[in-house]
C-alpha positions in Angstrom: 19.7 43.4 13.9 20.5 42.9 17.7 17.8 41.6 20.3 17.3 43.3 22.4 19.0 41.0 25.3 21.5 41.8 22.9 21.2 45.5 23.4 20.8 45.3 27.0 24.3 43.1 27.2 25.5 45.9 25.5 24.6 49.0 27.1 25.4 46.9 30.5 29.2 46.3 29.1 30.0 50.0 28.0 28.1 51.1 31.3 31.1 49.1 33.3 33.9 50.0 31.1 32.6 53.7 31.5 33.1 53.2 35.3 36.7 51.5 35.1 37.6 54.2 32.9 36.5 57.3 35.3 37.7 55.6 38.6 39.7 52.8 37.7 42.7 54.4 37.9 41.9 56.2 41.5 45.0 55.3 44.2 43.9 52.9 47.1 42.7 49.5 46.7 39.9 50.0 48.9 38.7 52.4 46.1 40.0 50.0 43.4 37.7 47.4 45.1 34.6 49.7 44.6 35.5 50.0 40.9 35.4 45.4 40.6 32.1 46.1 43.2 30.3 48.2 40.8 31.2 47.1 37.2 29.8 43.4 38.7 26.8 44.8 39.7 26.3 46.8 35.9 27.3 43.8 34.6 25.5 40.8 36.7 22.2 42.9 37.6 19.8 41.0 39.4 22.6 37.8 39.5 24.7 40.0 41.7 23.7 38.5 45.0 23.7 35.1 43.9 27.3 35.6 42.2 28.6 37.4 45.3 26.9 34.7 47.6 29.2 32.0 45.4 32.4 33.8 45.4 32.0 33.7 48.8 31.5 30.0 49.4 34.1 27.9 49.5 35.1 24.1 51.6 34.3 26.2 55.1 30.6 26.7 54.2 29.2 30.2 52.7 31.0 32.8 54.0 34.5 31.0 53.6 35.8 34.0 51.5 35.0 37.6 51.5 33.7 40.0 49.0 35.0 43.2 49.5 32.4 46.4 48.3 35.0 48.3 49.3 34.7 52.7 49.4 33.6 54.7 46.8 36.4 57.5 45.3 
């Protein structure tokens, strides 16, 4: 029987595949971006600032590298 962190992994996983599969495919990057923006939200949760903060970070301090939300389809 699944936990039910195990549940929640779950619904959080098909919730993000649900999104790539309904706008994935959209044309523009800038819409493709949005798709990557908001499966890592469904997928990170509450961690999402603190992942976005470190993908940012890099040799040049904390906003060395961008993270692009980018437009919603």
């Amino acid at each position: 029987m699944a936990t039910e962190n195990e549940k929640d992994a779950i619904q959080r996983r098909d919730e993000a595949l649900d999104m790539a599969r309904r706008f994935g495919q959209i044309p523009g990057s800038h819409h493709q971006a949005w798709v990557i923006d908001q499966m890592c939200r469904v997928l990170l949760g509450d961690e999402y600032e603190t992942w976005v903060a470190d993908a940012k970070a890099g040799e040049d301090g904390p906003d060395t590298y961008d993270w692009n939300t980018g437009i919603a389809p």
